[in-house]
C-alpha positions in Angstrom: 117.9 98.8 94.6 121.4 98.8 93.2 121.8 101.5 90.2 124.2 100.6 87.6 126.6 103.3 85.5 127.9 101.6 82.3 131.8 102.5 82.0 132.2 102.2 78.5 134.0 105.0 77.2 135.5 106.0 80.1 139.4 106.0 81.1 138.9 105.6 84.7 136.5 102.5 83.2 138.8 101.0 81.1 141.7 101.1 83.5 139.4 99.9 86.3 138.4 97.0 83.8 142.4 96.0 83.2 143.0 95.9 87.0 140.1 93.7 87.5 141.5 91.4 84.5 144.8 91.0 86.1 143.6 90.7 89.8 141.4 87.6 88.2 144.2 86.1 86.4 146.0 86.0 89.7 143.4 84.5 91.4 142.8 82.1 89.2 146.7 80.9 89.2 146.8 77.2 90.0 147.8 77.2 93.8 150.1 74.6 95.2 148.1 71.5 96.5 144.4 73.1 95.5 143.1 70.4 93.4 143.1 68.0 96.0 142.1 69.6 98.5 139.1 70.7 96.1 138.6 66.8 95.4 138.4 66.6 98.7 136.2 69.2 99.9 133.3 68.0 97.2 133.6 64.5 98.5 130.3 64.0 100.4 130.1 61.6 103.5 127.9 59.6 105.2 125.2 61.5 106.7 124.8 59.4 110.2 128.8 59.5 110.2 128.1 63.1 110.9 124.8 63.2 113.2 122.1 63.5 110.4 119.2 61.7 109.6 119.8 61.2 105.9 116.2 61.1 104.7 115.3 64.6 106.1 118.4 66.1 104.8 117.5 64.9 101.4 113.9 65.9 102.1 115.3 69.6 102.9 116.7 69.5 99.5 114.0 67.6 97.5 111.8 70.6 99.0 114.0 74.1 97.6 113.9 71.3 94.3 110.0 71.2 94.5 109.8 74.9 95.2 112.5 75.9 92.3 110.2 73.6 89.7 107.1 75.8 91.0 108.8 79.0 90.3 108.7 79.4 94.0 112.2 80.8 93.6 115.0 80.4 90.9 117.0 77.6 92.1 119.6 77.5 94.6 123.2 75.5 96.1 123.0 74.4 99.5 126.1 73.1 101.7 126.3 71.6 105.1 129.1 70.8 107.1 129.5 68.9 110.6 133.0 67.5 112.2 134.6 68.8 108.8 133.0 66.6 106.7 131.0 67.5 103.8 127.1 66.2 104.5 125.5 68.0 102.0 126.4 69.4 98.4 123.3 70.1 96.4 122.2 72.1 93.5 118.8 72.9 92.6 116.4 74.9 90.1 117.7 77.2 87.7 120.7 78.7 87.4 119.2 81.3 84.7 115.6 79.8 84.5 114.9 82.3 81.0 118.2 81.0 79.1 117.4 77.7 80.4 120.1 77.4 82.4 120.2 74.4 85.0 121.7 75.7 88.4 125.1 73.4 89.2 127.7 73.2 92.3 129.8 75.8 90.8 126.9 78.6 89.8 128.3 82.1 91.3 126.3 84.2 93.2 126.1 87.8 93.3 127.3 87.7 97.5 126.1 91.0 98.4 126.5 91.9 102.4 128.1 88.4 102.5 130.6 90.6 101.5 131.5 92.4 104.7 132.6 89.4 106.8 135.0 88.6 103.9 136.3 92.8 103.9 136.2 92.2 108.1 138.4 89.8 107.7 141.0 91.7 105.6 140.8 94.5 108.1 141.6 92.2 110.9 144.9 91.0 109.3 145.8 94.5 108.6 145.0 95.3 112.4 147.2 92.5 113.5 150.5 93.5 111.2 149.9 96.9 112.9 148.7 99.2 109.9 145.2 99.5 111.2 144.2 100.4 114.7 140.6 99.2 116.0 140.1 101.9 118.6 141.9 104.7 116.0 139.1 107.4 115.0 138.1 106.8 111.2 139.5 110.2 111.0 142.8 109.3 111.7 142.6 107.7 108.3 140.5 110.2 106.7 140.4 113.2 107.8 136.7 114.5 106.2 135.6 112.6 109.4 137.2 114.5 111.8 134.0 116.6 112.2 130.9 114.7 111.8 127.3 116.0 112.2 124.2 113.8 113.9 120.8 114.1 112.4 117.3 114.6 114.3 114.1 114.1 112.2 111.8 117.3 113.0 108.7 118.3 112.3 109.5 121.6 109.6 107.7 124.6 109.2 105.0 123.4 106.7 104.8 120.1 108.9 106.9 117.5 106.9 109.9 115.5 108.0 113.0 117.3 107.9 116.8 116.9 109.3 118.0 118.9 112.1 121.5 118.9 113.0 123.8 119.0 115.6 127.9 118.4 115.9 128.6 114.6 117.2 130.6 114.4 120.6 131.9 111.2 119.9 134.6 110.1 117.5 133.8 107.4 114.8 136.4 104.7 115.2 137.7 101.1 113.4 135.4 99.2 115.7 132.3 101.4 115.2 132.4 100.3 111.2 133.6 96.8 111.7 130.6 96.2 114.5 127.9 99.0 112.7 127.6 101.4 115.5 129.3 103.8 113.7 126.0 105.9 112.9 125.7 105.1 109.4 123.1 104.3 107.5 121.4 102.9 104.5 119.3 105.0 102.1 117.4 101.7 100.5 116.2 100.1 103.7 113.5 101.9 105.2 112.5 105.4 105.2 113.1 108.4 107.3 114.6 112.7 106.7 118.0 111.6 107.0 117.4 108.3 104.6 116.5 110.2 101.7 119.3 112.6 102.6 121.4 109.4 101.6 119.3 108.8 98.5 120.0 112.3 97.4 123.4 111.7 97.6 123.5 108.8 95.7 124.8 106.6 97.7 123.3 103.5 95.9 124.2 104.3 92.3 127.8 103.1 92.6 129.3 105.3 90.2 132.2 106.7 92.5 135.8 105.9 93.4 136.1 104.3 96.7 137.9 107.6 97.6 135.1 110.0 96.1 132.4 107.8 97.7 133.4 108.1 101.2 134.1 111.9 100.9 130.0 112.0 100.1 129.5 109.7 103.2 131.3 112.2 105.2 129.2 115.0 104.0 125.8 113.1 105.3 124.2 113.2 108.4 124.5 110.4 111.3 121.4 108.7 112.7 123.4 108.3 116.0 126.2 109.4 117.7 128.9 106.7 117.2 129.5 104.0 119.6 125.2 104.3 120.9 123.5 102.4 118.0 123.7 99.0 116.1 122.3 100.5 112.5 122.7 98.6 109.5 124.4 100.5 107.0 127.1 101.7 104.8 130.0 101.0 107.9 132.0 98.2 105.6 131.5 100.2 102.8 133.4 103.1 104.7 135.8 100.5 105.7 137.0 99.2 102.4 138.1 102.9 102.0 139.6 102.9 105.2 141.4 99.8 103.9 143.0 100.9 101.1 144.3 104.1 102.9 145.9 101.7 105.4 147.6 99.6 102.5 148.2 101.7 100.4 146.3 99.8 97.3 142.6 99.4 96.1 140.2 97.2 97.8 140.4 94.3 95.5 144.0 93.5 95.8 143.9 93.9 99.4 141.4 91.2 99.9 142.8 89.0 97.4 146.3 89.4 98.9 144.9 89.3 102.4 142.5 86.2 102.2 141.2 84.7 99.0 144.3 83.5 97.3 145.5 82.6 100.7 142.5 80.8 101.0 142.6 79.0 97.4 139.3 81.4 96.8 140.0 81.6 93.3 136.0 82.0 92.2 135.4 85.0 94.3 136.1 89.0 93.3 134.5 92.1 92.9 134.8 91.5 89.3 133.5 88.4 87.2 136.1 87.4 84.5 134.4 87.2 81.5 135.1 84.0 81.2 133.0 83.0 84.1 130.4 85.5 83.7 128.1 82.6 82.1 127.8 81.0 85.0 126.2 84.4 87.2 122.9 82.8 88.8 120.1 84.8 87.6 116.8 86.0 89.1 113.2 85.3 88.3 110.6 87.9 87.9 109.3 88.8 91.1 105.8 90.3 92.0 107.2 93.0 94.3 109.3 94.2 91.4 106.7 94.8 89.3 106.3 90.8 88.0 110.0 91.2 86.5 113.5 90.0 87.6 114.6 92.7 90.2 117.6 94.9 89.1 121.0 93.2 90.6 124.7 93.9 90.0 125.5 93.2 86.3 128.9 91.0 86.1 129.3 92.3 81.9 129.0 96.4 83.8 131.4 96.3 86.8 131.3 99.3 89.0 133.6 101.7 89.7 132.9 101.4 93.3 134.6 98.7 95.1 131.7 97.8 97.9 133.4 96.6 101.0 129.6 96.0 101.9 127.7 94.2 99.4 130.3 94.2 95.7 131.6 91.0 95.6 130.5 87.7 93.6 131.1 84.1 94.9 130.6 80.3 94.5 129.5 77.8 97.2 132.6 76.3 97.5 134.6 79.0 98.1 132.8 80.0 100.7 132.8 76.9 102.4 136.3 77.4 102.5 136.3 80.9 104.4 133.9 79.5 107.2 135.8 77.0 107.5 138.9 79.0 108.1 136.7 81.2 110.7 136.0 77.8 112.6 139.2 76.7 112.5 140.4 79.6 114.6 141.8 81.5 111.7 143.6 78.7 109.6 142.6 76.4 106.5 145.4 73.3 105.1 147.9 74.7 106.7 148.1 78.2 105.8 147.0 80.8 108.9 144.9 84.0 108.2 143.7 85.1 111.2 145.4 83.9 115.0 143.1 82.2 117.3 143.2 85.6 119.2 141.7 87.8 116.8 138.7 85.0 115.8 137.8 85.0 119.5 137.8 88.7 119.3 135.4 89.1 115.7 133.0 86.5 117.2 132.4 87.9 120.4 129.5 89.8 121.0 130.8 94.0 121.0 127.2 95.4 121.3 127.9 96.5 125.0 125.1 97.3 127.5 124.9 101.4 126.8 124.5 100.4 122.8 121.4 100.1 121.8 120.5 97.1 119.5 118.4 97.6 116.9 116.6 95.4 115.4 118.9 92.5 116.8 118.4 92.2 119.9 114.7 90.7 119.5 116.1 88.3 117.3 118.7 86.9 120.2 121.7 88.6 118.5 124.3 90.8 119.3 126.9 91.6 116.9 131.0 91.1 116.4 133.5 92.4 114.5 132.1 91.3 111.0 129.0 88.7 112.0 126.0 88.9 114.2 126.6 86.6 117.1 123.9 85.0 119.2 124.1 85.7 122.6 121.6 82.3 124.3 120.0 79.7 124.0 116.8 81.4 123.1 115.9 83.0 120.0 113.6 83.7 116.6 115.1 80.7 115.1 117.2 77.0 115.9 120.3 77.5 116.8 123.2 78.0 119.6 124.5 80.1 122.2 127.6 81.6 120.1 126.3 81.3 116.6 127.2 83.3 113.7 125.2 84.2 110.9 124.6 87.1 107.8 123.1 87.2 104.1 122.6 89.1 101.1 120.2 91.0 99.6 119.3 88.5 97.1 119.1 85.5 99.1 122.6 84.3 100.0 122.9 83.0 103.7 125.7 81.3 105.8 125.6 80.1 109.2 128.9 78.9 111.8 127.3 77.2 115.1 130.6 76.6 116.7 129.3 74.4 119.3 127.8 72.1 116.8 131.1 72.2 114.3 128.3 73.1 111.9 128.4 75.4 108.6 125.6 76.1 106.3 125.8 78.0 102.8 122.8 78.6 100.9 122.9 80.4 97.9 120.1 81.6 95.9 118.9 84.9 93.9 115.5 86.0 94.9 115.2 89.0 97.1 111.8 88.8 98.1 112.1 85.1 99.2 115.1 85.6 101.1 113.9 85.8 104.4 111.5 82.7 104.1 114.1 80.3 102.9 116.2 81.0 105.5 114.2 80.2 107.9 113.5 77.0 106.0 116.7 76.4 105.9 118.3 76.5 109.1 114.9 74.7 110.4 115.7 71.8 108.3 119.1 71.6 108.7 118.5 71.6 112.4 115.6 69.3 112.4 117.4 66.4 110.5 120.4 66.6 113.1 120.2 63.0 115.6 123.1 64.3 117.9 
């Protein structure tokens, strides 16, 4: 669970607050040809035009509608995209079901790890202008990683758990934390020594710098040595550090300045303007948080800590526009992000054969540089060979299937539904498709 620090009083807090501010007011600058294209993009088509059967699409959606009316979850936006033609734009539910807020098109989501593909990105331009190298060691940009320790979960004198540790032979690098091998982990997720070692630390109360919090990071013990191990963890977060080192400016700008306002993402940051902030998709009480709403990022407290991970907030439509950009081999209306080159090279599968996969590899994923890509035909869910997919922690999901010319967004707050509705999602989405 996410731990929040209110700021008020504090000068690193205020001027943190006035950054964000002007970061948002440059984001939300009207952009040369973005209304239309907006217009556009929100103009939905003909269902068959695009290889669905109408009636089950609609179905899909009367279904999260039924669901959101029987407090099943909140309420939710779901998107779907074929041939590059907008199928399916739907809002459902409750936007803030207590307030009695309905959900709408433009509701914002807290993104979470939806983040990281966004932060990948950003490193990925930054690799290609030649101010970040993927093979360089992490250390090469900070140098507290230049000496690393690897943690082994023993059996201690009086017979609990504890951390035994040993000095890792192989460096951390660029790729390691854009493809999560880089031995890192997560102190929320599961439990194990070297896990609370992370929850000791702190490392999910967000109340450091960027700088401060990877210094802690570099203090804690690996579960692997780097380069053996897909482990879910705090990789991206070390990246955005690692990012802001390489351009010489905090996270924020450099994925505004990188990719959102090149994209014409001008309703997704790290921090909601408080203009906006009305329009944050709430959660309902939940029974595995104790029958109440569970505790998510607050847009009216923004953290000092700039998550590369899991910090930033977003609307459907936005992005809609960044997968799009991903299928399109790096480009969007004319303006290029990525070259085809360095899209071939995220989405490819890096989880060699000497790595060790984790808990992905039964699902019929490997991982890139930023997504989990699927690697056959087979798998736990529809789907095909070259597929890329992630989520959030409360419920957001996307989905490219280049093959198909297919993208999915589904946005919803509700941690302990997430995993269903996924799966309810992508089976529908699949199941109404006639070509």
């Amino acid at each position: 669970m996410i731990c929040l620090t209110s700021l008020a009083g504090s000068a690193v807090g205020r001027r943190r607050s006035l950054h964000a501010a002007l970061l948002a007011a440059a984001l939300l600058t009207t952009i040369p040809g973005l209304p239309a294209a907006r217009a556009a993009e929100t103009t939905v088509t003909d269902a068959a035009g695009a290889g669905f059967d109408a009636a089950r699409l609609t179905a899909l959606g009367d279904r999260l509608a039924a669901d959101a009316e029987a407090g099943r979850i909140p309420g939710a936006v779901l998107a779907v995209e074929r041939d590059g033609q907008l199928v399916t734009l739907r809002a459902v539910g409750w936007q803030d079901r207590a307030a009695g807020t309905k959900m709408t098109e433009d509701s914002l989501f807290r993104l979470y790890s939806m983040t990281k593909p966004i932060v990948s990105v950003a490193a990925m331009r930054l690799i290609e202008d030649g101010r970040l190298l993927l093979a360089a060691p992490v250390s090469a940009y900070l140098p507290d990683f230049a000496r690393l320790e690897v943690g082994r979960e023993v059996a201690g004198a009086d017979g609990k758990p504890t951390v035994e540790t040993t000095l890792a032979t192989h460096k951390m690098t660029v790729r390691d934390l854009l493809r999560h091998t880089s031995g890192l982990t997560y102190g929320v997720f599961g439990k194990s020594a070297i896990k609370s070692r992370y929850l000791a630390a702190g490392t999910h109360l967000w109340t450091d710098t960027n700088e401060q919090y990877a210094a802690k990071l570099a203090k804690l013990p690996l579960v692997a040595e780097p380069g053996t191990l897909w482990e879910y963890g705090r990789s991206t977060d070390l990246l955005g550090r690692v990012l802001e080192v390489a351009a010489g400016k905090p996270l924020d700008e450099v994925v505004a300045g990188l990719v959102l306002k090149p994209l014409g993402m001008t309703e997704t940051f790290f921090h909601v303007p408080e203009a906006l902030r009305s329009r944050v998709a709430a959660a309902d009480p939940e029974a595995a948080f104790g029958n109440k709403p569970p505790e998510l990022l607050d847009p009216a407290r923004p953290d000092i800590f700039l998550s590369g991970g899991g910090g930033m907030y977003g609307s459907t439509r936005d992005y809609l526009r960044f997968l799009r950009m991903i299928l399109n081999g790096g480009e969007l209306e004319g303006t290029r992000i990525l070259s085809p080159a360095s899209v071939r090279l995220m989405t490819a599968d890096h989880l060699t054969p000497e790595i060790d996969t984790g808990g992905l590899g039964p699902l019929g994923y490997g991982f890139g540089l930023g997504f989990a890509v699927r690697r056959g035909e087979d798998g736990a869910w529809p789907g095909s060979t070259g597929d890329l997919y992630w989520g959030g922690y409360a419920g957001t999901y996307f989905w490219i299937d280049p093959r198909e010319k297919l993208l999915v967004v589904y946005m919803m707050q509700s941690v302990s539904q997430r995993e269903p509705y996924r799966l309810i999602v992508r089976q529908g989405v699949y199941g109404a498709m006639t070509r």
